[in-house]
PDB file as gemmi writes it, atoms N, CA and C in Angstrom:
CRYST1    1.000    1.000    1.000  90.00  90.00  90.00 P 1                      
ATOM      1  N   UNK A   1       2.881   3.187  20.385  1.00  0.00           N  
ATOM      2  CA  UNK A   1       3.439   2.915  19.073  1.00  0.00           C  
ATOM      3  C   UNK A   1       4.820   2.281  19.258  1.00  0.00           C  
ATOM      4  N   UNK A   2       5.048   1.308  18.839  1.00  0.00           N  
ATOM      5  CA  UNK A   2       6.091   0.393  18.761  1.00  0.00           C  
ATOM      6  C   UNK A   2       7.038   0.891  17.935  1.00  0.00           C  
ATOM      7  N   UNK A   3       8.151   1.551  18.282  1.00  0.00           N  
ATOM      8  CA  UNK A   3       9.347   2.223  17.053  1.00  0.00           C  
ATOM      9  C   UNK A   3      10.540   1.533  16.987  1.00  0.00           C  
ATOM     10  N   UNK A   4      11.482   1.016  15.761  1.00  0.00           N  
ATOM     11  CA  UNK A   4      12.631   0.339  16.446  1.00  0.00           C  
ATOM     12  C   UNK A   4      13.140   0.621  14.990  1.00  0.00           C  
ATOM     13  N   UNK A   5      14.287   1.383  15.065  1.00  0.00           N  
ATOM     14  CA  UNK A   5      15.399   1.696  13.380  1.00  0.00           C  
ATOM     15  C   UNK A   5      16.717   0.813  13.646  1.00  0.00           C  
ATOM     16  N   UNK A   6      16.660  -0.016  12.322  1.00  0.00           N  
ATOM     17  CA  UNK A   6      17.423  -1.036  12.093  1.00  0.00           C  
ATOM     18  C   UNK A   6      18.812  -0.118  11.280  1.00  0.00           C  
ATOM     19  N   UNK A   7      19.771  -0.264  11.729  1.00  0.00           N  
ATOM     20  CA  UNK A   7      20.614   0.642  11.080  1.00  0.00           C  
ATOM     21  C   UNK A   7      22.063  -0.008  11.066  1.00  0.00           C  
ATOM     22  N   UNK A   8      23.151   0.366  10.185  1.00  0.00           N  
ATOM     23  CA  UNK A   8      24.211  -0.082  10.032  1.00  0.00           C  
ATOM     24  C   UNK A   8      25.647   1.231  10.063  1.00  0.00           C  
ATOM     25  N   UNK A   9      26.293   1.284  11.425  1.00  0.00           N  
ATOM     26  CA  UNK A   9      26.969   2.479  11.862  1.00  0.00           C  
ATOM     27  C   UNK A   9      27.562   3.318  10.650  1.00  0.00           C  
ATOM     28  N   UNK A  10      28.472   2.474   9.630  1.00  0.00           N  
ATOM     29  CA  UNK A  10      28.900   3.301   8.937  1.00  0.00           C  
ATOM     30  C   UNK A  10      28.393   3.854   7.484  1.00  0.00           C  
ATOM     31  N   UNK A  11      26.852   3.273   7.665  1.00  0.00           N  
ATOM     32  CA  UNK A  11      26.298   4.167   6.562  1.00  0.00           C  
ATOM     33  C   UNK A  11      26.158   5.265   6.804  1.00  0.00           C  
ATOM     34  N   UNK A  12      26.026   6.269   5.573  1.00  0.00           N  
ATOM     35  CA  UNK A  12      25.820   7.627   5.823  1.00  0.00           C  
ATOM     36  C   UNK A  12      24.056   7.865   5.981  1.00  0.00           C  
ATOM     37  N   UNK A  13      23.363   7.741   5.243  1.00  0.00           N  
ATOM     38  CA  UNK A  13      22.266   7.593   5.222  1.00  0.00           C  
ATOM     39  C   UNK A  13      21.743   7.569   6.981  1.00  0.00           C  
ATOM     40  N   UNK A  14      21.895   6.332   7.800  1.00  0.00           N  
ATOM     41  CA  UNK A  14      21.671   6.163   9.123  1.00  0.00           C  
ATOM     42  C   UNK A  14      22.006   7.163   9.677  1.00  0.00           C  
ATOM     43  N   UNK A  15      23.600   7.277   9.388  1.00  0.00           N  
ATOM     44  CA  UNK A  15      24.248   8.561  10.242  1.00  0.00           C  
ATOM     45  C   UNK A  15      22.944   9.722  10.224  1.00  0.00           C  
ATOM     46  N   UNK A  16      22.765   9.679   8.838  1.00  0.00           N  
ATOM     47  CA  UNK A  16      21.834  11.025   8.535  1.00  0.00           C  
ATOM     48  C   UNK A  16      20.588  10.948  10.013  1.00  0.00           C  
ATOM     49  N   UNK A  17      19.783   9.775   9.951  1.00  0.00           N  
ATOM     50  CA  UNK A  17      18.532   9.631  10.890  1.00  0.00           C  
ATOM     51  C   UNK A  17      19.179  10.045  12.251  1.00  0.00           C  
ATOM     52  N   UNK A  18      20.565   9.136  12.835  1.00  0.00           N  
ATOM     53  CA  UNK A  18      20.835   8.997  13.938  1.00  0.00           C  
ATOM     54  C   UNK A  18      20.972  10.558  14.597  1.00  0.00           C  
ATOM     55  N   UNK A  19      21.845  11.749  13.683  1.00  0.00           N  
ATOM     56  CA  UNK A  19      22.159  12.648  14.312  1.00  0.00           C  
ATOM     57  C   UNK A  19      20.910  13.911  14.287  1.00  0.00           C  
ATOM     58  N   UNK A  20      19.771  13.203  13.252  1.00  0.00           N  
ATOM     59  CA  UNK A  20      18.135  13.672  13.422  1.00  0.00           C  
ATOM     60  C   UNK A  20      17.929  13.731  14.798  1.00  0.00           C  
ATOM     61  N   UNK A  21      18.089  12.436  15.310  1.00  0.00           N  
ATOM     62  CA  UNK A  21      17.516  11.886  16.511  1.00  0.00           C  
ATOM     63  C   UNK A  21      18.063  12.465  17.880  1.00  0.00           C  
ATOM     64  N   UNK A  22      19.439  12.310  17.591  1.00  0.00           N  
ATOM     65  CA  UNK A  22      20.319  13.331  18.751  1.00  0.00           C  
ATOM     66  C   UNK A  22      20.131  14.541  18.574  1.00  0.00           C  
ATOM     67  N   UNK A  23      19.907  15.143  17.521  1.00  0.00           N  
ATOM     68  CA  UNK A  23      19.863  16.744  17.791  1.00  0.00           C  
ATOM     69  C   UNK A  23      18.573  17.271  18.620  1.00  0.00           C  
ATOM     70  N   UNK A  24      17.289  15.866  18.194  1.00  0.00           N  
ATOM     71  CA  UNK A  24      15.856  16.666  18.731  1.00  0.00           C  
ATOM     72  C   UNK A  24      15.779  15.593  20.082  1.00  0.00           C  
ATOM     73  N   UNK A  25      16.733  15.282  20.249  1.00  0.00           N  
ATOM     74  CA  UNK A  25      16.650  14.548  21.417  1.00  0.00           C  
ATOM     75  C   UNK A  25      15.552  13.479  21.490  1.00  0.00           C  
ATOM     76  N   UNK A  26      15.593  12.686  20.951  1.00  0.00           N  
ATOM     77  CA  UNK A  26      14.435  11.979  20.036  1.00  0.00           C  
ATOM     78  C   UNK A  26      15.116  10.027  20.498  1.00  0.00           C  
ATOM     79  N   UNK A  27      14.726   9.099  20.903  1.00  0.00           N  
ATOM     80  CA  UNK A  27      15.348   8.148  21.400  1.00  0.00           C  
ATOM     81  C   UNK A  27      14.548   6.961  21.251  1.00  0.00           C  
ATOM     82  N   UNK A  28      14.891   6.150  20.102  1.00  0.00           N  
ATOM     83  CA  UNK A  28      14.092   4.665  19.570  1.00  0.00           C  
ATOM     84  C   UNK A  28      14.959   3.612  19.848  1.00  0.00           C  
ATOM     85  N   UNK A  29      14.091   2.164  20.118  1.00  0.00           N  
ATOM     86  CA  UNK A  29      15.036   1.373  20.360  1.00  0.00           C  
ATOM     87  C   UNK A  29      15.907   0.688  18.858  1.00  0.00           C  
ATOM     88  N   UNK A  30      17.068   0.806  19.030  1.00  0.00           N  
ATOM     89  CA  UNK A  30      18.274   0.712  17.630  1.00  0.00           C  
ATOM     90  C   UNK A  30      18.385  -0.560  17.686  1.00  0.00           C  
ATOM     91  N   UNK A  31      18.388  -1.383  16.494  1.00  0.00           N  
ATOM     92  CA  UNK A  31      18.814  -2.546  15.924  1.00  0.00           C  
ATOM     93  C   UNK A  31      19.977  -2.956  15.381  1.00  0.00           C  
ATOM     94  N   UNK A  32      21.099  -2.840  15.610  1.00  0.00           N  
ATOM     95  CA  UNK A  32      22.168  -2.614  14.322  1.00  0.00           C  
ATOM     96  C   UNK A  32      22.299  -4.042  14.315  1.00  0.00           C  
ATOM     97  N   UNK A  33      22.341  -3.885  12.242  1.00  0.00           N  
ATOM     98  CA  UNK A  33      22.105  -5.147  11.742  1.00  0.00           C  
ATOM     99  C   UNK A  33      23.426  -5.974  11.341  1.00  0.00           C  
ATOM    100  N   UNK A  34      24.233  -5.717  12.147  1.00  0.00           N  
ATOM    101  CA  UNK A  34      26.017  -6.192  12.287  1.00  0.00           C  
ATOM    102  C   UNK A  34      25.001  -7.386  13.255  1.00  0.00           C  
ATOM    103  N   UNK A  35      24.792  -7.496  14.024  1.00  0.00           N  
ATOM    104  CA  UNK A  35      24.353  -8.509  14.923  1.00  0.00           C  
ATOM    105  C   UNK A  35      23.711  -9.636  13.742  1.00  0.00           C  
ATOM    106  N   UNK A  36      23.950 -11.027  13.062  1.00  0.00           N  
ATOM    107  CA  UNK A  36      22.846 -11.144  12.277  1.00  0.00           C  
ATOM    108  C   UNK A  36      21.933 -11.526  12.767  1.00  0.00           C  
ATOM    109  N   UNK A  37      21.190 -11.476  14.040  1.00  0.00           N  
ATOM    110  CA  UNK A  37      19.394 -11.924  14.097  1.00  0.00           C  
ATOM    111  C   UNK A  37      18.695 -10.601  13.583  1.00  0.00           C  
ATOM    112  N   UNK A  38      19.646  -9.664  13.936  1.00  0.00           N  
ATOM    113  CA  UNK A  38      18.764  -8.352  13.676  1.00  0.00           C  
ATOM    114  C   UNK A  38      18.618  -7.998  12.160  1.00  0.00           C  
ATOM    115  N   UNK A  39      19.813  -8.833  11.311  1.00  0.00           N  
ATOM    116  CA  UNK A  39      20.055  -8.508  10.071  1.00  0.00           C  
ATOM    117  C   UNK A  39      18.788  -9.461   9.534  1.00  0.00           C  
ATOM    118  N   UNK A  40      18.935 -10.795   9.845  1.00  0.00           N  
ATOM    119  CA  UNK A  40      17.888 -11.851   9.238  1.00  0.00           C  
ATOM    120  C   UNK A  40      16.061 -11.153   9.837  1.00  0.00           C  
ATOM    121  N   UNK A  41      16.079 -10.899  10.764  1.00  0.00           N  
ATOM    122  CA  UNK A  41      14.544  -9.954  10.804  1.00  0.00           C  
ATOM    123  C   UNK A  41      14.456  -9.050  10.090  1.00  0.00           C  
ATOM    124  N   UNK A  42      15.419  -7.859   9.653  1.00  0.00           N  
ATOM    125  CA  UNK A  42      15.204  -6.719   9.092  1.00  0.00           C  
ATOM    126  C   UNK A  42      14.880  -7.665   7.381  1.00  0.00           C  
ATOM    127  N   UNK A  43      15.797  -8.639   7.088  1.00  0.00           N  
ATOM    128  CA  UNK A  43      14.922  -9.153   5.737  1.00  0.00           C  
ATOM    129  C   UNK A  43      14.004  -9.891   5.774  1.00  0.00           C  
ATOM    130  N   UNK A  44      13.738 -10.928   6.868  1.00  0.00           N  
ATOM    131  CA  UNK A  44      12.348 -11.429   6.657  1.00  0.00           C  
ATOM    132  C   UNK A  44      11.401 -10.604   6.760  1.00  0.00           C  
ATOM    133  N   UNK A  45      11.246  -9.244   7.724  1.00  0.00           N  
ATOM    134  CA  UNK A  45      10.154  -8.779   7.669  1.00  0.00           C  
ATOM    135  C   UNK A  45       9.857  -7.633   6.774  1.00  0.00           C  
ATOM    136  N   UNK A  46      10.847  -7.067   6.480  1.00  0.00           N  
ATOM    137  CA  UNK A  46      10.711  -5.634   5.530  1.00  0.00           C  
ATOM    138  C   UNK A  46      11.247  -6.237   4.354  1.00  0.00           C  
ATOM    139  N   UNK A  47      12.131  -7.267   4.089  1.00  0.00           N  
ATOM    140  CA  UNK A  47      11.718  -7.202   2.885  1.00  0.00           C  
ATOM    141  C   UNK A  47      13.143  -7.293   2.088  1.00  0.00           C  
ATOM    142  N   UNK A  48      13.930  -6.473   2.656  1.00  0.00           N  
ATOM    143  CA  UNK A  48      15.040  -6.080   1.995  1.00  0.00           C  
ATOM    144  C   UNK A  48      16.126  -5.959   2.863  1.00  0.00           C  
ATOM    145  N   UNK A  49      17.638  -5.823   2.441  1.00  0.00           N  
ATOM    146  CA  UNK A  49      18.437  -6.119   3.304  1.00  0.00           C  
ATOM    147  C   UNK A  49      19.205  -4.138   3.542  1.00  0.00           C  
ATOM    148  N   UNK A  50      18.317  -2.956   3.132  1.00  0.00           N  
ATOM    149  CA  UNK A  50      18.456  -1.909   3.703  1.00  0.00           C  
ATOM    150  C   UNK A  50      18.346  -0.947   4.556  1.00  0.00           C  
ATOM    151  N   UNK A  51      19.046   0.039   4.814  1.00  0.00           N  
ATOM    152  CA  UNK A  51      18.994   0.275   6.131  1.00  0.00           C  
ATOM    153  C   UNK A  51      19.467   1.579   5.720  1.00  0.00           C  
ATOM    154  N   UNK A  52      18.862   2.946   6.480  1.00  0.00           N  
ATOM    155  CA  UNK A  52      17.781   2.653   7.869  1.00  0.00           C  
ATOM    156  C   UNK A  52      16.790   2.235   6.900  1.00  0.00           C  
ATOM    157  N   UNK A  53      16.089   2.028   8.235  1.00  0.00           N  
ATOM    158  CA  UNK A  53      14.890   1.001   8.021  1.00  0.00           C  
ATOM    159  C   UNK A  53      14.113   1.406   9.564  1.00  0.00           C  
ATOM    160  N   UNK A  54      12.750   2.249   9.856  1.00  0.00           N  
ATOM    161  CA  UNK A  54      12.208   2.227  10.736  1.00  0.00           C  
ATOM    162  C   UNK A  54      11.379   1.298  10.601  1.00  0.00           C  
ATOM    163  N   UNK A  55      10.954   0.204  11.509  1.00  0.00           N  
ATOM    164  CA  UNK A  55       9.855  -0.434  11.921  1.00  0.00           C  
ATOM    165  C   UNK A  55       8.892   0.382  12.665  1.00  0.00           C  
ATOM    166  N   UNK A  56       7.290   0.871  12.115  1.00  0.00           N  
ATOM    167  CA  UNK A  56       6.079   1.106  13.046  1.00  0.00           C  
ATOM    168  C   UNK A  56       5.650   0.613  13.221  1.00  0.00           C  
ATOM    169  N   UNK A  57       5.373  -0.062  14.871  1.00  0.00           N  
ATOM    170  CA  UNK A  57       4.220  -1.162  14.530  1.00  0.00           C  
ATOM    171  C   UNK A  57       4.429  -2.617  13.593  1.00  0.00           C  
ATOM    172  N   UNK A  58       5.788  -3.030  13.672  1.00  0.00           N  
ATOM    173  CA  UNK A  58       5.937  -4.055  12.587  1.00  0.00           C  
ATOM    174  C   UNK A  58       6.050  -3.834  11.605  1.00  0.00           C  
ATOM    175  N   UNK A  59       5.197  -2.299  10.884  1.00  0.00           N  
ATOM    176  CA  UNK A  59       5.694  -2.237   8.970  1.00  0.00           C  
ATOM    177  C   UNK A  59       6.951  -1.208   8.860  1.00  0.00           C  
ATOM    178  N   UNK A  60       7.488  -1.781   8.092  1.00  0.00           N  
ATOM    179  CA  UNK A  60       8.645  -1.273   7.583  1.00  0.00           C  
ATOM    180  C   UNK A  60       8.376  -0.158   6.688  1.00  0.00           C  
ATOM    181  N   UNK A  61       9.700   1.486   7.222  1.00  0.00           N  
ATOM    182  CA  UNK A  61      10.191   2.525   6.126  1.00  0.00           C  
ATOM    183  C   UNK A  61      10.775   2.593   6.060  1.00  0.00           C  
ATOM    184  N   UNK A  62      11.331   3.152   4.917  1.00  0.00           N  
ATOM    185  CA  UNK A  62      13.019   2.826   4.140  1.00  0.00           C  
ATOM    186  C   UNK A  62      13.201   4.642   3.449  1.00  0.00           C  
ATOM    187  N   UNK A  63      14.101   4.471   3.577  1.00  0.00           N  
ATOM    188  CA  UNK A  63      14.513   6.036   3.258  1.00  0.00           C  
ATOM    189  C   UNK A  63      14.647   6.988   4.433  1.00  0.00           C  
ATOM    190  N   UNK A  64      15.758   7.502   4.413  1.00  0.00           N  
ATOM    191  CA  UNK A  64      16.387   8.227   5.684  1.00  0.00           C  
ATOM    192  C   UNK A  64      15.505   9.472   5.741  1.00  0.00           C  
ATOM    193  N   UNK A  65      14.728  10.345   4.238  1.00  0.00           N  
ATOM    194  CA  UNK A  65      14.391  11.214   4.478  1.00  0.00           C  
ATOM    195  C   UNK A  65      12.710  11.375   4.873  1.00  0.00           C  
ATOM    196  N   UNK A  66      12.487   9.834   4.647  1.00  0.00           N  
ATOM    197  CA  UNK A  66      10.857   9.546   4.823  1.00  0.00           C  
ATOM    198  C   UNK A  66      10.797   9.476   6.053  1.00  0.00           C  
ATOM    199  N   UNK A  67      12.141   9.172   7.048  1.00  0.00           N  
ATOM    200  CA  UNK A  67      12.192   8.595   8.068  1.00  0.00           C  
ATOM    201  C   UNK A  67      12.106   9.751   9.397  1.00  0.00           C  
ATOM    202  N   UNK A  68      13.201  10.447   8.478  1.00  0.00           N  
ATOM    203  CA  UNK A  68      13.120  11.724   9.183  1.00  0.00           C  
ATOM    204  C   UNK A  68      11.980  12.646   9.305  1.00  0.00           C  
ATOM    205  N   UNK A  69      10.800  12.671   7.760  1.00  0.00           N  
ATOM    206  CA  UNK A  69       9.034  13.774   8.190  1.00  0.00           C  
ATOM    207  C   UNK A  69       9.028  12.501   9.006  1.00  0.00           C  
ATOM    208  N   UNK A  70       8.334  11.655   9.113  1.00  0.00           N  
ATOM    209  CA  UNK A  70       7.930  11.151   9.720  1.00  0.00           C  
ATOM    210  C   UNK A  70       7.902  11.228  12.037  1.00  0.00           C  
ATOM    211  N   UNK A  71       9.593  10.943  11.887  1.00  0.00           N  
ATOM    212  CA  UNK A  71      10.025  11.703  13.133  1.00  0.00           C  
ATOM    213  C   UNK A  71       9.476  12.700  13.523  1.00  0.00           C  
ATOM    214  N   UNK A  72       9.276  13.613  12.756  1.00  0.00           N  
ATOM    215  CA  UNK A  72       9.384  15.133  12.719  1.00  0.00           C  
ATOM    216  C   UNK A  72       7.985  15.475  13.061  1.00  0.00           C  
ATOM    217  N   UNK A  73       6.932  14.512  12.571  1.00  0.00           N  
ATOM    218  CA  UNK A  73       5.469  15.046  12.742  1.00  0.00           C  
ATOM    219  C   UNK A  73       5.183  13.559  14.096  1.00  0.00           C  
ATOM    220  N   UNK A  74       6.031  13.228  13.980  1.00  0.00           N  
ATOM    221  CA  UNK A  74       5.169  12.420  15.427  1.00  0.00           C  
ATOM    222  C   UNK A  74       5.813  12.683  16.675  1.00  0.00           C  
ATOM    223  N   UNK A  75       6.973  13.739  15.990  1.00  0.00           N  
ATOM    224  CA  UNK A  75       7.692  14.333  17.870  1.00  0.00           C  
ATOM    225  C   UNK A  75       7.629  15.647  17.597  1.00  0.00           C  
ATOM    226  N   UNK A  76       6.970  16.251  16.931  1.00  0.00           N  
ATOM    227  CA  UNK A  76       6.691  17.069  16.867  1.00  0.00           C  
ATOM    228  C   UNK A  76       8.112  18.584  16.521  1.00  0.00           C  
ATOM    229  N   UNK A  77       9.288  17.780  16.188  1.00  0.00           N  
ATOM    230  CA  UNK A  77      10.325  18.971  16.042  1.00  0.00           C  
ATOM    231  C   UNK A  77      10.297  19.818  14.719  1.00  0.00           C  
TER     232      UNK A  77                                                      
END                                                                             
């Protein structure tokens, strides 16, 4: 499964996923969309210019807390 969260440091929201991720020791490859190629993919392909934003597999989820069950039942914390 292909995982990659597009995120922007000083949102809170991200913060929210990121310190998900550090606490369960949990490690995806990060996009931050300060870079703009990463910014111009995160809108051509999802759609929208928000963040986080997990890519599965190419489709885009939005919402830190969708982001987080999600985490949660595929790593099992």
């Amino acid at each position: 499964m292909d995982l990659k969260l597009y995120y922007k440091p000083e949102c809170p929201f991200c913060k929210k996923v990121l310190r998900f991720m550090e606490k369960n020791d949990i490690e995806l490859e990060l996009k931050n969309i300060h870079d703009q190629e990463n910014k111009e993919f995160l809108i051509e392909k999802g759609g929208m210019n928000q963040v986080p934003c997990l890519f599965i597999d190419g489709k885009a989820m939005y919402e830190s807390d969708d982001i987080i069950e999600f985490l949660k039942e595929k790593f099992n914390k």
